[in-house]
N, C-alpha and C positions, 0 to 999 in steps of 0.2 A: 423516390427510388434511389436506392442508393447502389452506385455507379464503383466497379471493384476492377482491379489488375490484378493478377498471380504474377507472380515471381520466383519462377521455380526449374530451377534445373533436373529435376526428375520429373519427366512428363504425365508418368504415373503417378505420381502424387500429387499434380495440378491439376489433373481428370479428374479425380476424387473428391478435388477442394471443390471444381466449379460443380461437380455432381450434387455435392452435399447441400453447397451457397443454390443452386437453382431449386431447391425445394424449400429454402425462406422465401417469407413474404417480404416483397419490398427489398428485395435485394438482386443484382443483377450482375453477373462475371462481362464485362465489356471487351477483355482480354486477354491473352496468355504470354507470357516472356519466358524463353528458356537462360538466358544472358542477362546482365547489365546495361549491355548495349540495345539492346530489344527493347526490353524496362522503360527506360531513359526513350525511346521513341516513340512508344506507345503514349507513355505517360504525357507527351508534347502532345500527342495527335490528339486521346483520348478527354483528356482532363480527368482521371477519376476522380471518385471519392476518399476512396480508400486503395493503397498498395498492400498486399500482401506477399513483403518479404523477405525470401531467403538469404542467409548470411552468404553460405557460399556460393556464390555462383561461379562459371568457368572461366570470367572476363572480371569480375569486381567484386572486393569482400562488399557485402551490403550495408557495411557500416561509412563505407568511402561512397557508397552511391549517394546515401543517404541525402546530402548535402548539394549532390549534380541533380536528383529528384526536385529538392524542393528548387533550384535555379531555373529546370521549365514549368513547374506545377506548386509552384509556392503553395498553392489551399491542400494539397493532398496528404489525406493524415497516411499514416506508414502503421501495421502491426508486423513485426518480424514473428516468420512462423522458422524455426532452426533445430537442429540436432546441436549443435555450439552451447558448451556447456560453461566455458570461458567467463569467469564473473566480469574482464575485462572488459569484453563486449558487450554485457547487458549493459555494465557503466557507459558505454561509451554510444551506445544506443539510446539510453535514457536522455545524455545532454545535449545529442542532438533531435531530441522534441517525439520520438514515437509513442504511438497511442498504446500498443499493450507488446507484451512480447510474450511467446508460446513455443515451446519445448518439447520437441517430437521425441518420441509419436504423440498425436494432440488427442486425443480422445475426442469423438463428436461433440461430447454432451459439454465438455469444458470449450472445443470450437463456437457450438452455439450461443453459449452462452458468451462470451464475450465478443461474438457479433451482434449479439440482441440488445448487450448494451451501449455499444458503439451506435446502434440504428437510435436506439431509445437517448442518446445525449444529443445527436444530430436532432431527432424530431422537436424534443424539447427547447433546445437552441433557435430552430427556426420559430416556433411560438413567441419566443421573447424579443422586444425593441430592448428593452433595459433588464439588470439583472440585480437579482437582492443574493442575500449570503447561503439564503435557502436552495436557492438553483445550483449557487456555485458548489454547496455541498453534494449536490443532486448528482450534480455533473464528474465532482472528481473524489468524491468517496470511493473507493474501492468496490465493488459487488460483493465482494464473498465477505466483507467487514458489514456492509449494509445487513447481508443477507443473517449475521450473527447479532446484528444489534435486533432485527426484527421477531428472535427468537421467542421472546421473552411476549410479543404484543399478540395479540387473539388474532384472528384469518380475516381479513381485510380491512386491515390495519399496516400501513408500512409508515417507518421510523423516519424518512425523509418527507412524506407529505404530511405526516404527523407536527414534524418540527414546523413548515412552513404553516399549517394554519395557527400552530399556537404564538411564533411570531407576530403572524399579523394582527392577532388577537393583544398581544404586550404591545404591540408596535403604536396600533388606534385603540384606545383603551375607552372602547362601546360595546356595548349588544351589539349581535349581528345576527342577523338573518340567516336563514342555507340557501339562498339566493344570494346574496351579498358577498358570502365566503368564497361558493360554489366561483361566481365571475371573479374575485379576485384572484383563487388561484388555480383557473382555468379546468373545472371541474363541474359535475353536476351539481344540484342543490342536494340528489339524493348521496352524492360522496361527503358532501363539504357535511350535511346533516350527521351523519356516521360518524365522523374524526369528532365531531364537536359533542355527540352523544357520548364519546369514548371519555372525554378530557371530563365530561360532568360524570362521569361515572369515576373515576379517579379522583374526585375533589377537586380539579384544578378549575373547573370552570364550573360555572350556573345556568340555569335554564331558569324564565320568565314568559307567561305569556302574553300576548301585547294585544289587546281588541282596539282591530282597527275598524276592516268593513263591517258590518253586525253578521255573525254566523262564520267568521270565519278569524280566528282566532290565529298567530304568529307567534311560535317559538320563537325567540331570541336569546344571543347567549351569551356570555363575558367572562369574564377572568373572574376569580375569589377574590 
């Protein structure tokens, strides 16, 4: 579950936001701040996950909180939602660490979406002890660049898990299983089977089959 603040000096527009966030799954409005000073309490009290804040509030530009935020709630990621069109501010919001920043009026479909992927980095993030270059793509590619590179691949195929099996594939330089794929990068056999079916269909990999128990024959698959 993931745990959210508003920060918003229009109360109508905070009604909205948690209206909108309580009909995601796995997503939860824990509080509302009209102020800076509100903000900064809650955020003590609460711990979110996530703040969702506006620039201007009545007591603190959002870009000055920004920094009092992370002093009681060091973990709390920040998306500034703003009518501030100020390039200043987005610079100045970007070096001190916020997760995305959105440009009112927000449209649902672009709010959703960059909450869906704020949930989808945190989920993935709790799966992993350690991290390869494939997660960290995962994690800080852009969506809407992901969403262009996947243009181009067939329907259930994406350009990020695509990448990380063929790494793993250069990385251990064997056949492998869709058992084998599947648990290393935390998938089924019948996803990890798909990506690997895709890559021999491209020429970039081979399929073999392996008789182990009699009757029951293993696809295995490697690099060209």
């Amino acid at each position: 579950m993931i745990d959210i603040v508003i920060a918003e000096d229009d109360f109508r527009i905070a009604n909205i936001h948690e209206a909108f966030l309580g009909k995601m799954d796995g997503i939860k409005v824990i509080g509302k701040a009209l102020t800076g000073e509100q903000t900064l309490s809650l955020t003590k009290e609460l711990k979110p996950d996530l703040i969702l804040l506006d620039i201007y509030l009545p007591d603190y530009l959002g870009t000055d909180l920004i920094p009092k935020l992370r002093d009681v709630h060091p973990r709390a990621d920040i998306i500034i939602i703003t009518a501030a069109k100020e390039k200043e501010l987005l610079e100045e919001s970007m070096r001190k660490g916020i997760t995305n920043y959105l440009i009112k009026p927000v449209s649902l479909d672009r709010f959703a979406t960059i909450l869906n992927e704020y949930k989808k980095q945190k989920d993935l993030l709790k799966q992993k002890e350690y991290i390869d270059q494939a997660t960290v793509d995962e994690l800080l590619l852009p969506s809407m660049n992901r969403q262009a590179e996947e243009g181009s691949l067939p329907k259930g195929i994406d350009q990020v898990t695509l990448a990380k099996v063929q790494h793993m594939m250069e990385e251990e330089k064997k056949s492998w299983s869709a058992q084998e794929m599947g648990k290393q990068i935390g998938s089924s056999r019948t996803t990890a089977r798909r990506y690997m079916e895709y890559l021999v269909s491209e020429d970039v990999a081979k399929v073999e089959q392996e008789y182990g128990i009699i009757g029951r024959p293993e696809r295995r698959y490697s690099l060209c």
